[in-house]
C-alpha positions in Angstrom: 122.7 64.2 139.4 121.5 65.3 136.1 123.2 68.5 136.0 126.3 66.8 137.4 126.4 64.2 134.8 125.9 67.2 132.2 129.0 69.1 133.6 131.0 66.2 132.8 130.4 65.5 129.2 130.7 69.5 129.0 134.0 68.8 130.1 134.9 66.4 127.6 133.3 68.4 124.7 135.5 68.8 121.5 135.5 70.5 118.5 132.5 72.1 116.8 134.9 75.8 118.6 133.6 78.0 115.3 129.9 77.2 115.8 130.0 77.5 119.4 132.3 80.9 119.0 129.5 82.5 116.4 126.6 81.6 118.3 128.1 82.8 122.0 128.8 86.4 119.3 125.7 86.4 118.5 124.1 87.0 122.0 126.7 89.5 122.5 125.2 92.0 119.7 121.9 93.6 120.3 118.6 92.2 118.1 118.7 95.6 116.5 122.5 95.1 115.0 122.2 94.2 111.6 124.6 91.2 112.1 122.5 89.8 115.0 120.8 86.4 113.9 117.7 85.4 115.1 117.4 81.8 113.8 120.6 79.3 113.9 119.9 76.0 111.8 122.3 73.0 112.5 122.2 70.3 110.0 123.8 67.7 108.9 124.1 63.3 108.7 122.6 61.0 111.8 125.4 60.9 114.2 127.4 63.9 113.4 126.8 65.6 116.5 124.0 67.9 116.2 121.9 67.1 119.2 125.1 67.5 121.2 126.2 70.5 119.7 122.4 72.0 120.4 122.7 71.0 124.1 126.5 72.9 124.5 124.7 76.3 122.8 121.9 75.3 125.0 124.4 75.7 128.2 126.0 78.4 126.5 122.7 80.8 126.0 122.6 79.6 130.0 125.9 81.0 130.8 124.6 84.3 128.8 121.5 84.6 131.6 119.1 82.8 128.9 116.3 81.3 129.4 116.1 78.3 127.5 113.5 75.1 126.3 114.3 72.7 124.5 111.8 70.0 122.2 112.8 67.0 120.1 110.8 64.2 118.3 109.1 63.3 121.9 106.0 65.8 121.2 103.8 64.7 118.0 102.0 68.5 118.0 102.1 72.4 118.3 100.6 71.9 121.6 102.6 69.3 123.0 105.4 71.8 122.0 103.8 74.2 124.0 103.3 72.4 126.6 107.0 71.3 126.7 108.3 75.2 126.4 105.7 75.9 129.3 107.5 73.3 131.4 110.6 74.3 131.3 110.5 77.6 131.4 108.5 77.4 134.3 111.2 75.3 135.7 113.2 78.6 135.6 111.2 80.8 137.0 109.3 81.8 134.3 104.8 80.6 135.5 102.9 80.7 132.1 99.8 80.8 133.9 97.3 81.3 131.6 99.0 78.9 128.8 98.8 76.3 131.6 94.9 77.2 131.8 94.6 76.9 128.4 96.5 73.6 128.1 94.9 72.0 130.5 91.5 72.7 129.1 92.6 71.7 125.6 93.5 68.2 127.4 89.9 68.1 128.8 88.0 69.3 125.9 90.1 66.5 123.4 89.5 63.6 125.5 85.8 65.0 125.6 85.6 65.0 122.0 87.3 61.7 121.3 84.3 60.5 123.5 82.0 62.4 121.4 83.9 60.6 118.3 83.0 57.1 119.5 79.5 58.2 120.7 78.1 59.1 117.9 79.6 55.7 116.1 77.7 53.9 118.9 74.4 55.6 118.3 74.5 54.0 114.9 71.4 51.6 114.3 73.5 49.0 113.0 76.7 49.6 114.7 79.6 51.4 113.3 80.0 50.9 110.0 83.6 50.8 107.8 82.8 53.6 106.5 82.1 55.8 109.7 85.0 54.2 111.7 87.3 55.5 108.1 85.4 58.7 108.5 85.6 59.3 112.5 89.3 58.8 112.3 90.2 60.6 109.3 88.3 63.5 111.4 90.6 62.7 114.4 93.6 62.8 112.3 92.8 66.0 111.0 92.5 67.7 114.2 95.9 66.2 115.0 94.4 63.9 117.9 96.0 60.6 116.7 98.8 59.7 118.1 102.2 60.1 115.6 99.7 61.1 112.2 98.2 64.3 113.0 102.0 65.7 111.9 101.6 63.8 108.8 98.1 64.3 107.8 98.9 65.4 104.4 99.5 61.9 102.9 95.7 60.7 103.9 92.9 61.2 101.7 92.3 64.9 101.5 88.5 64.7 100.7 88.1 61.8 103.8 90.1 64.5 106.1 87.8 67.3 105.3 84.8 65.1 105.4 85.8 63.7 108.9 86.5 66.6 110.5 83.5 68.6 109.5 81.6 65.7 111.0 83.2 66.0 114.4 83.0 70.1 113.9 79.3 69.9 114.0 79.3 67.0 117.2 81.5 69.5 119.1 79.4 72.6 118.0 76.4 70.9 119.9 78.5 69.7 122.7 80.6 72.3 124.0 79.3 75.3 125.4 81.4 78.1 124.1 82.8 78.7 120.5 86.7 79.3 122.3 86.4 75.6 123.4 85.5 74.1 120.2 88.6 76.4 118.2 90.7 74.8 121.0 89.9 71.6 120.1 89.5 72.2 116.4 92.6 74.8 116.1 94.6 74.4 119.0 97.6 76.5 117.9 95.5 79.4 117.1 94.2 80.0 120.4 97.5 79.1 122.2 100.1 81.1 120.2 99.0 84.4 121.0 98.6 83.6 124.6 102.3 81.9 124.2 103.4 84.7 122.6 102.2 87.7 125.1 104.0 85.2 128.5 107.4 85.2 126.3 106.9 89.1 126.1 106.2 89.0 130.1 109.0 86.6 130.8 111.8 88.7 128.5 111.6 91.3 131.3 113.3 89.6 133.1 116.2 87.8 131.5 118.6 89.1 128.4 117.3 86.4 126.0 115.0 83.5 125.7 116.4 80.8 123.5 113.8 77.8 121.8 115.7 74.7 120.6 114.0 72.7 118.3 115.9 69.5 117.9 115.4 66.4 115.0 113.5 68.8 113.0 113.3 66.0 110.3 111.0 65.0 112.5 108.6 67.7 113.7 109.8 70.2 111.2 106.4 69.0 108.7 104.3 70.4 111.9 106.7 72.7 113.3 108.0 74.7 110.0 104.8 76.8 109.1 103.9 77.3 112.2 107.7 79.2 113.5 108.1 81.1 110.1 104.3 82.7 110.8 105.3 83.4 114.3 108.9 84.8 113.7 108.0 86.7 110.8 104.1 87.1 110.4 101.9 89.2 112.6 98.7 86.5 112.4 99.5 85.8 116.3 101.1 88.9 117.4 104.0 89.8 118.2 107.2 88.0 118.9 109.9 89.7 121.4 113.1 90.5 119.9 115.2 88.7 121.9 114.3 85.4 121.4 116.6 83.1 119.8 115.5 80.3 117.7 117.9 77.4 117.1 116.6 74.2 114.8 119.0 71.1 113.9 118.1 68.5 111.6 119.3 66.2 108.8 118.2 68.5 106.3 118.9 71.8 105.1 116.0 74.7 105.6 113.7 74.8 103.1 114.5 77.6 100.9 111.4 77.7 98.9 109.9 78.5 102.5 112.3 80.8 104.2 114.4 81.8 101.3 113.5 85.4 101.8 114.5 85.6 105.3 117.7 84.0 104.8 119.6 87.7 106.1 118.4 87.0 109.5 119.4 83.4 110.4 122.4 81.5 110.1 123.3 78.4 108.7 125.1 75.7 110.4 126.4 72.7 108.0 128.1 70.0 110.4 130.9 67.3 109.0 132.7 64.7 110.6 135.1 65.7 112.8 138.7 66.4 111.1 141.3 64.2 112.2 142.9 66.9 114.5 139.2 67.0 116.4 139.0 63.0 116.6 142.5 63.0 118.0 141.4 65.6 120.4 138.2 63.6 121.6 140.4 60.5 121.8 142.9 62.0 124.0 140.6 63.5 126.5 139.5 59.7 127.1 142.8 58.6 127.4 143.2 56.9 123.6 146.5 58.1 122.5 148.5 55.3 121.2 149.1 55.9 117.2 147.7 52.1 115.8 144.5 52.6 118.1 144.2 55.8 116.8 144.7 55.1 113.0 141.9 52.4 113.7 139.7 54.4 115.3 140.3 56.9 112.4 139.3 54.5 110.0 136.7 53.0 111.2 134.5 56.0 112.4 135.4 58.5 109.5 135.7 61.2 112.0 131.5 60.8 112.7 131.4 61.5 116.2 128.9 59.8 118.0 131.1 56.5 116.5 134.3 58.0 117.9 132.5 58.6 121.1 131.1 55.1 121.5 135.0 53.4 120.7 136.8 56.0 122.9 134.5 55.1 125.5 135.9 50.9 125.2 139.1 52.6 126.0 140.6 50.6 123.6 144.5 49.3 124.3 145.0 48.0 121.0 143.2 47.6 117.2 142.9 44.7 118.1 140.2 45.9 121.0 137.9 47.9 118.6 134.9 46.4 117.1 133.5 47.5 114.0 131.2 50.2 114.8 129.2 50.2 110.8 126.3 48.4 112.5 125.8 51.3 115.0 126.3 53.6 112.1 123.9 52.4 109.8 121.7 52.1 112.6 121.8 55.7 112.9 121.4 56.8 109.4 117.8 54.6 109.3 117.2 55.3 112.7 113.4 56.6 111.4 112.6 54.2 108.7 110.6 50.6 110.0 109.8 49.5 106.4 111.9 46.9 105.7 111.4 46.7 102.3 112.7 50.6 102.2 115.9 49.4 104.3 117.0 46.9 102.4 116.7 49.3 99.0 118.7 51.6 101.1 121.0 49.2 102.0 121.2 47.6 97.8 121.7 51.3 96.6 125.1 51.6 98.8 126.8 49.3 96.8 126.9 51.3 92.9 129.2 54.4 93.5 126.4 55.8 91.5 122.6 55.8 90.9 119.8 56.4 88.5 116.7 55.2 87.6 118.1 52.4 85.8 121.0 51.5 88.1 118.2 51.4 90.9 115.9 48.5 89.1 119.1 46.7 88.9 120.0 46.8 92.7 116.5 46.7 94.3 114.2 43.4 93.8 111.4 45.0 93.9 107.7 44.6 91.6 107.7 47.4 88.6 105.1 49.2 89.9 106.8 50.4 92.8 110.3 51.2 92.0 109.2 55.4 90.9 107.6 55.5 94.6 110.4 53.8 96.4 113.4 55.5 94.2 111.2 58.8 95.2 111.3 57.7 98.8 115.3 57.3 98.4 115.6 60.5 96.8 114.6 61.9 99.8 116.7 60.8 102.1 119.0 63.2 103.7 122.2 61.6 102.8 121.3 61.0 99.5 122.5 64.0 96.9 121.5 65.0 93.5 124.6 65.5 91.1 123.1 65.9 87.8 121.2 63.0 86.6 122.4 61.2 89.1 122.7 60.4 93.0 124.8 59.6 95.4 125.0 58.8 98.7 127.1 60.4 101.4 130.8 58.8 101.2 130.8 58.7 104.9 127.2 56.8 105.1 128.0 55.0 102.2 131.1 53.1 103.6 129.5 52.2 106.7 126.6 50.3 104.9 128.9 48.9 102.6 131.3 47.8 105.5 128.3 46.2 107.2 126.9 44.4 104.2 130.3 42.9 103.9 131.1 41.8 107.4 127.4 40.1 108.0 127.3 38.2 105.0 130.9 38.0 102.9 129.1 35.0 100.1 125.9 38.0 100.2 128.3 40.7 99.2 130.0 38.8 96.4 126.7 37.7 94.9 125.6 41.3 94.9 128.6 42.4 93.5 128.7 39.8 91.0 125.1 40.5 90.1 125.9 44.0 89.4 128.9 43.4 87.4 127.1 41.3 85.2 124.0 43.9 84.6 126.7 46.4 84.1 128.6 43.9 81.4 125.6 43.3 79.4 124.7 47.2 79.0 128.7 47.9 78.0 127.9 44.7 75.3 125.1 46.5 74.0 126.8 49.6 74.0 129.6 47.7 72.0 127.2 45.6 69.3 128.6 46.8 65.5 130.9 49.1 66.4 134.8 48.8 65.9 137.2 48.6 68.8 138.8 51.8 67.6 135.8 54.1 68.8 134.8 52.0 72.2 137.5 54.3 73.9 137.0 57.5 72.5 132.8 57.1 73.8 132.1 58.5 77.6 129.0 56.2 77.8 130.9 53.8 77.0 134.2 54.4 79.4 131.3 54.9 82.4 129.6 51.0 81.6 133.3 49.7 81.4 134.3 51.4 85.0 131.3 50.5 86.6 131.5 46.9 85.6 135.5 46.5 86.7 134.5 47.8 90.0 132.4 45.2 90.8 134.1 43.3 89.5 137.1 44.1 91.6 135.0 44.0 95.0 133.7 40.2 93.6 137.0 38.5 92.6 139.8 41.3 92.9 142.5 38.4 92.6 141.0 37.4 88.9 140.2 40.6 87.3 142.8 42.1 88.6 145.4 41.8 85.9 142.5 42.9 83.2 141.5 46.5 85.2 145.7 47.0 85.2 145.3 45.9 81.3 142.4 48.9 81.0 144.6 51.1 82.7 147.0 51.5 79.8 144.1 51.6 77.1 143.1 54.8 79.3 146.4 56.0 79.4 146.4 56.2 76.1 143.0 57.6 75.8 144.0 60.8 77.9 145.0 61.8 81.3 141.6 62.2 83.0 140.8 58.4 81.9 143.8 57.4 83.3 143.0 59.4 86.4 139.6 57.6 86.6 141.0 54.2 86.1 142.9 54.6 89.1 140.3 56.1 91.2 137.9 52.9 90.5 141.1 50.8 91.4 141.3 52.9 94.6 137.4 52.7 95.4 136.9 49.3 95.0 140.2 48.1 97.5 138.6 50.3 100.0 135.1 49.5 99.4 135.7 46.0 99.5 138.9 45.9 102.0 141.5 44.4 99.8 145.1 46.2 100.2 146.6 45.0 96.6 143.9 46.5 95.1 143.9 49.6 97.1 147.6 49.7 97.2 147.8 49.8 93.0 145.2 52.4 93.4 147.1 54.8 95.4 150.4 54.4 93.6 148.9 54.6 89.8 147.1 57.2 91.4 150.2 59.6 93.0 152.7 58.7 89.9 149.9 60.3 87.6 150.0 63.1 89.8 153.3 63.1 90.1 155.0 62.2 86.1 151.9 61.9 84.4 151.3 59.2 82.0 154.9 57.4 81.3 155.8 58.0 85.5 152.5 55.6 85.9 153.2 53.1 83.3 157.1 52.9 84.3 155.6 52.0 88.1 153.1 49.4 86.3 155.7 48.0 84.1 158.0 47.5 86.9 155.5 46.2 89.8 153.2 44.1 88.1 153.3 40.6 86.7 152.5 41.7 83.3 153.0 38.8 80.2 154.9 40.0 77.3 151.8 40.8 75.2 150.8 43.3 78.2 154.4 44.2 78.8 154.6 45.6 75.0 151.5 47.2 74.9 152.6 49.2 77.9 155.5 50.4 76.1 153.9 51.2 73.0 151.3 53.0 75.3 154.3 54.6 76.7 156.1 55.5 74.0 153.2 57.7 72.2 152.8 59.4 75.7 156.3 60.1 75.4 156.2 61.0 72.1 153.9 63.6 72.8 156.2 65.5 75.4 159.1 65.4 72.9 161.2 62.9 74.9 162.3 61.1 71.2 164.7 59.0 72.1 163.1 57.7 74.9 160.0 57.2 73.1 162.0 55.3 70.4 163.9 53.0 73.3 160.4 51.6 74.4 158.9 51.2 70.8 162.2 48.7 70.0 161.8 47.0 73.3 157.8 46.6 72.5 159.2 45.0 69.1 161.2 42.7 71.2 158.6 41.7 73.3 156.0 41.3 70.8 157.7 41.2 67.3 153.8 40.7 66.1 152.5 44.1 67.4 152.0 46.6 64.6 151.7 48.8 66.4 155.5 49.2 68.0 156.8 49.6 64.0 156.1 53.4 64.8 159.9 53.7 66.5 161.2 52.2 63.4 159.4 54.8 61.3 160.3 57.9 63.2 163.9 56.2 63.8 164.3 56.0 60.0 162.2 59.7 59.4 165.2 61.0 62.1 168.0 59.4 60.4 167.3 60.6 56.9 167.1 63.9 58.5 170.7 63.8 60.0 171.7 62.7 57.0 170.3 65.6 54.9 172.0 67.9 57.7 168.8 69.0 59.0 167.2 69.8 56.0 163.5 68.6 56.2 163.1 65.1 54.0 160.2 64.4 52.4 157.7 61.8 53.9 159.2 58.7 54.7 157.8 55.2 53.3 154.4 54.6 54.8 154.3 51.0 57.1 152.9 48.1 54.5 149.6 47.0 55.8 151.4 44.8 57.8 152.5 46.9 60.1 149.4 49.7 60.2 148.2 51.1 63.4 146.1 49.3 65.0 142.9 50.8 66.8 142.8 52.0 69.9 142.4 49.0 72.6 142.6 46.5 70.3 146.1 44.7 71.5 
């Protein structure tokens, strides 16, 4: 059953054709060809297919005559690892005899010395006391014989650790009657890697290649990682056979302070989201082919796969059919993470496009003394990126949690929202205090406080603030063209982040003109789309004319200075057409000689600083 059931999803397997292609190459070139790899590392976000890819180069190293084991987070040790490779192998033909001895004893010897443990807390005259309970299972940890902490030992008390387990050294010392069984017990994976090592020599006789998969290495890489890079590239175990193939896949990339050196004899294996061509593909081998269920589906998954997976599988006739899949998403993404404290930080961190220290104490509630440890913590998470000073989340991550924080609680997500807007307000008002309106614009820390605050804005009351970002966008315009650019990216981040098409829609087209015509293409498409005042209205065409100015268009430039005059006979500002108008004429008149300046505007009609009105 379980190998029919795996034929089947073979069947419907899509994409992923250049990772499968390199690795099925690889075990076509011998391991003493410079281009053969000995290490494949697949990483990349929760739910973007690794673990499936690993099991279709799994079937694929089977199709090559392989023989092949596979581990994932369901061992807690070395040894259970062992045991697990043991198993499987022998499953294929492949007895491990004397590692089986070995691991059986080990099993024996620890439940004799967790015994020995709680005897000698027994033979206390007072009964066990706090301390000796701390001290016998800090000694237990140590030797990796608790349960789901011997992998992360590290993060106990280093001195209790040692103390503990040279306690329990001594008991076993006494107790056992050979030396071999107390390293078993103490140092498991030293006396069961060599004797791992010289079966996988036995058993490459008699098959082409032995592949290892080592799956959620986020997982068991903190026990796993030292231990493979001694035994694929140290000699403290012996020796490894040369045609074993290791493949590990994880969230995060390999450590390259670790295996840095080595990097010329494994291969790196970054997975995305499906493109839209793969997530079509997938779709159609289920079935899903109509183009709105499609578009949906596209939009809703991102291209992640195990989301496109779980909607193809509804068989969905119609948008209307397809549920919002961000739950199962985020789900994924904190799949390890119980704390909920450290969830809901996750969660608050989604909503500012971007974080720092500062940013973070303004989305997390949490006491003063633990926002270094639990930004730390978030730092760390694999879908969280350093750019800079700064990070930032995953996009694809990011707009799941920020599609699910919207959908559960809609008054939740406006409060947020609203909260930051208002933290991000009073840091642009600070920024602001004593300075004159002239210089806000031309100051980057000050451009980034402005942006950050529109956009939430924008996802708290889009139809309000609204008109005021559109009223921004001209003061960027006339800043330059990457402000303008940036002022309708915001626009175009906050109607998707917050689902609101006018928004989105203003985005895309103030985004494509300035792409397309530059400044005056993007405030002719403002000026005629939006329900501007008159004040607004002449701005814009002051704003418009300069830009114009600047390209040499001069009579165009001068036709929307005199219809800013019209509009807004008050605005100083739009006097500049009448100046050049009057510099052009004289210079007609003089037959093209050059005149000399031309009267200055009164200080009536001076120009006015920059995002003033």
């Amino acid at each position: 059953m379980q190998e029919l059931i795996r034929q089947r999803r073979r069947a419907g397997f899509v994409g992923r054709g250049d990772e499968r292609a390199a690795f099925r190459r690889n075990l076509d070139l011998a391991p003493e060809d410079e281009r053969h790899r000995f290490l494949f590392h697949v990483h990349g976000n929760a739910g973007v297919g690794k673990t499936f890819l690993v099991r279709e180069l799994e079937q694929v190293a089977r199709e090559k005559g392989a023989f092949t084991a596979y581990v994932d987070e369901s061992v807690g040790s070395v040894q259970e690892a062992l045991a697990a490779i043991s198993r499987q192998l022998g499953a294929q033909g492949c007895r491990f005899k004397e590692l089986e001895r070995l691991l059986a004893t080990h099993r024996e010897r620890r439940r004799e010395a967790e015994a020995a443990a709680v005897a000698t807390l027994e033979a206390e005259p007072e009964g066990p006391s706090a301390g000796s309970m701390a001290a016998a299972r800090a000694g237990l940890a140590g030797l990796g014989m608790v349960p789901g902490v011997g992998a992360f030992a590290g993060a106990l008390d280093a001195a209790q650790l040692a103390q503990g387990a040279d306690r329990l050294r001594a008991g076993l010392s006494a107790r056992f009657r050979s030396q071999e069984d107390v390293q078993l017990v103490m140092h498991p994976e030293r006396v069961l890697t060599p004797v791992l090592l010289d079966e996988l020599t036995d058993a490459a006789a008699a098959a082409p290649w032995i592949v290892l998969f080592f799956d959620t290495y986020e997982r068991t890489g903190p026990f796993f990682d030292g231990w493979l890079l001694e035994v694929m590239t140290g000699d403290r175990y012996g020796t490894l056979p040369a045609t074993v193939v290791v493949v590990t896949a994880g969230q995060r990339p390999f450590d390259t302070a670790r295996w840095g050196a080595f990097a010329d004899f494994m291969t790196d294996v970054p997975l995305e989201p499906f493109t839209e061509a793969e997530t079509r593909g997938l779709l159609a081998g289920k079935g899903v082919v109509a183009e709105p269920v499609v578009e949906e589906v596209l939009r809703l998954t991102g291209g992640l796969p195990v989301l496109v997976s779980t909607l193809a599988e509804q068989r969905p006739t119609g948008p209307e059919d397809i549920g919002d899949p961000s739950a199962t998403a985020v789900e994924r993404f904190l799949k390890w993470e119980q704390d909920p404290v450290r969830r809901s930080a996750a969660l608050a961190c989604s909503l500012p496009r971007h974080l720092d220290m500062d940013v973070f104490r303004a989305a997390v509630d949490c006491p003063d003394d633990e926002v270094e440890q639990l930004f730390a913590w978030l730092r760390s998470l694999p879908f969280v990126t350093d750019h800079g000073d700064r990070l930032r989340y995953h996009d694809l991550v990011r707009e799941a949690m920020l599609r699910m924080q919207r959908g559960r609680s809609p008054r939740g997500w406006v409060q947020q929202q609203a909260r930051l807007a208002r933290i991000f307000g009073e840091w642009r008002a600070e920024a602001e205090a004593g300075r004159a309106d002239g210089e806000l614009w031309a100051d980057e820390e000050w451009r980034e406080l402005r942006l950050a605050e529109s956009y939430h804005l924008l996802c708290a009351q889009a139809r309000v603030v609204l008109p005021l970002v559109l009223r921004d966008f001209m003061d960027a315009c006339d800043t330059d063209d990457v402000t303008a650019a940036r002022w309708a990216r915001t626009l175009l981040d906050a109607g998707r982040d917050g689902h609101m098409e006018a928004v989105s829609r203003w985005g895309n087209e103030l985004s494509r003109t300035l792409t397309e015509g530059g400044v005056p293409a993007a405030l002719a498409r403002l000026l005629s789309r939006a329900a501007l005042d008159e004040p607004a209205q002449a701005h814009a065409r002051v704003v418009r004319g300069s830009a114009l100015r600047r390209l040499g268009a001069l009579e165009e430039a001068l036709r929307e200075y005199d219809r800013a005059v019209a509009l807004d006979p008050g605005l100083a500002r739009a006097y500049r057409g009448a100046f050049l108008r009057a510099r052009r004429t004289r210079r007609l008149r003089s037959g093209g000689r050059r005149a000399g300046p031309g009267p200055r505007a009164g200080a009536g009609q001076c120009l006015r600083p920059l995002g003033a009105g």
